[in-house]
N, C-alpha and C positions, 0 to 999 in steps of 0.2 A: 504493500500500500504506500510507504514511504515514496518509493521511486515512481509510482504512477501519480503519485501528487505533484512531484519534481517536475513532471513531465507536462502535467497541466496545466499547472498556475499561471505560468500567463496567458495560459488562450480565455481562464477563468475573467483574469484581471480587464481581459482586452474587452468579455462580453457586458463585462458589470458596468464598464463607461464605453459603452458604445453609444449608447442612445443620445448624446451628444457631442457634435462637431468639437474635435480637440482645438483647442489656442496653440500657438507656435511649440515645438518642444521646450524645456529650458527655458521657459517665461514664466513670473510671476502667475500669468494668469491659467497656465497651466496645472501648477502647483497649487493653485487655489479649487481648481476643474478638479480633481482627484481629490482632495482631501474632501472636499461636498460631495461629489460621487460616490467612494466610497464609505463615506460617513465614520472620517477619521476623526479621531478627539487627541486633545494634546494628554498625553503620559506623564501622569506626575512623577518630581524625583527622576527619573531617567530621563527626563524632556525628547523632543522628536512629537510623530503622533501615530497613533496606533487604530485600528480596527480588526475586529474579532474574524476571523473566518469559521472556524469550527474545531472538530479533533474529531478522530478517527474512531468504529464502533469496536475495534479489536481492542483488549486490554493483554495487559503484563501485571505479576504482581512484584511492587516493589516494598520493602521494608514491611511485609504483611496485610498490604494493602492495592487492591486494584487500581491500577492508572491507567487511562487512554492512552494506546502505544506512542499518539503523535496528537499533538495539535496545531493547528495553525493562525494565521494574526498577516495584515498587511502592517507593515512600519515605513515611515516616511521621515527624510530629515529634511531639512528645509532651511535659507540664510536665515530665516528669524528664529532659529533651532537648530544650528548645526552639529551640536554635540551630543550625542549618546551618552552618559554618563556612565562613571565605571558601576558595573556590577558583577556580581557571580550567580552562576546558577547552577544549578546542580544537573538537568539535563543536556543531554545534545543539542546545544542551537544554531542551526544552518538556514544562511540567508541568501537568499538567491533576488539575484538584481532584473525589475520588472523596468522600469525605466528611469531616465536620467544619470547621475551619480559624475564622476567617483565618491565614490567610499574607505574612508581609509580604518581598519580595524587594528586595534592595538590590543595584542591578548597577552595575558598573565598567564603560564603553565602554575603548578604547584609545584613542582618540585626548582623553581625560581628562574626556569627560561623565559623572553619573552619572544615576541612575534609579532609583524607588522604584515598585512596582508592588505592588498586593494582590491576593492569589488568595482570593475567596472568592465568594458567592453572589447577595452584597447590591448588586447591577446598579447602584440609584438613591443606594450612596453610591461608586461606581468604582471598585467592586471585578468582577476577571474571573474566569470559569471555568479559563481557560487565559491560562498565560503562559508567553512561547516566548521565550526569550533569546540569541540571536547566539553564534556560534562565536568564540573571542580574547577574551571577557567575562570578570572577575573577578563573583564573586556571594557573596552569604550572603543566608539565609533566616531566619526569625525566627516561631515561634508567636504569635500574639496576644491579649495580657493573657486574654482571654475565653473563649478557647479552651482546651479540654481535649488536643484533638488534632487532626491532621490528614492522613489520609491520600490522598497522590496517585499517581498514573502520572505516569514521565516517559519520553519516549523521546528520543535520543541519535543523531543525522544529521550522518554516517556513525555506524559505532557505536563504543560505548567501546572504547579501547585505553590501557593502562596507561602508556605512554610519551606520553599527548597531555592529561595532566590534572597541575596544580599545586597545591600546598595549604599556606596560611601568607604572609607576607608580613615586613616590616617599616619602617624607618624611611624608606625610601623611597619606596616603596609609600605609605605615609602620607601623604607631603607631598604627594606627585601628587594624593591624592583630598580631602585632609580644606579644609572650605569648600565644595565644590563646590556644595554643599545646607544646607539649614537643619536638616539630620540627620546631617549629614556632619561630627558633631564630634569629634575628637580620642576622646572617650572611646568612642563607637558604634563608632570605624573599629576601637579596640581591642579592643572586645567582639568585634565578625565575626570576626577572626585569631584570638583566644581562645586556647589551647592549643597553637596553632601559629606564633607569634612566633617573628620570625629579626631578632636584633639586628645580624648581619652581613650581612643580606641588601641588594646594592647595585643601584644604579639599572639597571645595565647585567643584571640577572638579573632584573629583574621586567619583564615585556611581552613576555620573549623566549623561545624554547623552552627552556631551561635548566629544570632542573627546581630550585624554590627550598631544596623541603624532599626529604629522604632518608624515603621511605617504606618502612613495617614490610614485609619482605621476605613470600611466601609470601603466600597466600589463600586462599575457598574461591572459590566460582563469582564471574567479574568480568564479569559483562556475557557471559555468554559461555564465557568465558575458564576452567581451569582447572588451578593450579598442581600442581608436584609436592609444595610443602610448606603446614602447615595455622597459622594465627596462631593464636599462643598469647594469648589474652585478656590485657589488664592490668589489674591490680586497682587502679590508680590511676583518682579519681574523672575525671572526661569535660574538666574545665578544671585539670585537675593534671596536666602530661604534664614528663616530666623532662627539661632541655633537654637532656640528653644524646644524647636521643631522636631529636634532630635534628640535621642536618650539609647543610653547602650541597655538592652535587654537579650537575657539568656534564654526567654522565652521565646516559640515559633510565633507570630501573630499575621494577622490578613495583611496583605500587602495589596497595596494601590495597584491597579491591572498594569500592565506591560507592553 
């Protein structure tokens, strides 16, 4: 089922806005055409924007419990959004590019490699259609300079659960990654965490299931998923988040959709 979703999505993507004439590629008004097409909303804490596609009716069991083999989500980055913020997840998250981009992914291994991959079209400078990142991976995403936007699929093997995703880091987290690459500098690693900075966050909470950051309670559809209460939007700008906002908790709790 994985690879025949792989294989669909964009004829999916293509029929869902078809019924109206597109605006230039790479135009404002294009990026605007899609996000109301497919009835995208901005993603809290990870910033970008996001729409639910569905998950799969095959299950796995993991940790004693049934999960959807696969789910799926359109995400979209955008100049008034260009950053991905870092997170970890616990399953396989592979994103395959539907239109626009580059996309530049910056991933965290756990055992302290990192890796810089682009998702974009241009084969002959090493850039891919698809890029599929390992389950325990810390990531951020990144629009590029050139890009107006970028909309892809991604799907999530097994599928999203609010208790198996991370989001923010801090001075630990830092030291583990920054060097590792000749992008891996001190200011870039600060840019990815962006908004979701944990000055108290310690070595023994990042890499581990803990969850670092306290996410915004309630949601609407998460992968699936849907809660009994609805987030209230913040009217604070996307890298202006009050630390208040955050608290290190060793409990699993709902996490804002993705």
């Amino acid at each position: 089922m994985p690879r025949l979703f792989l294989a669909t999505i964009g004829l999916t993507a293509i029929v869902a806005i078809a019924g109206t004439p597109a605006p230039p590629a790479q135009s404002e008004a294009r990026a605007q055409q899609l996000i109301k097409e497919l009835k995208l909303e901005v993603l809290p804490k990870e910033s970008g924007y996001l729409g639910i596609i569905g998950r799969s009716a095959q299950t796995v069991t993991v940790d004693g419990r049934a999960l959807a083999v696969q789910s799926q989500n359109y995400y979209m980055l955008t100049r008034d959004r260009p950053i991905n913020y870092l997170h970890w997840l616990a399953p396989d998250d592979t994103h395959i590019l539907i239109e626009g981009g580059p996309v530049d992914y910056f991933i965290f291994h756990p055992d302290g490699r990192v890796e810089k991959v682009t998702l974009g079209m241009d084969l002959a400078a090493g850039q891919r259609p698809v890029v599929a990142v390992p389950g325990g991976c810390w990531k951020a995403l990144r629009l590029a300079d050139s890009a107006r936007y970028a909309l892809m699929a991604n799907t999530l093997s097994p599928e999203f659960t609010p208790d198996r995703v991370k989001i923010g880091a801090g001075e630990a987290w830092m030291k583990r990654y920054v060097g590792k690459a000749p992008w891996a500098t001190p200011e870039a690693l600060r840019e990815f965490i962006g908004p979701n900075w944990i000055p108290w966050a310690t070595t023994s909470r990042v890499g581990t299931g803990l969850r670092p950051v306290q996410a915004e309670q309630g949601s609407a559809k998460v992968f699936g998923f849907l809660s009994a209460t609805k987030i209230q939007p913040s009217s604070a700008r996307p890298d202006r988040v009050p630390s208040t906002s955050l608290r290190a908790s060793s409990d699993p709790v709902p996490h804002s959709p993705r």
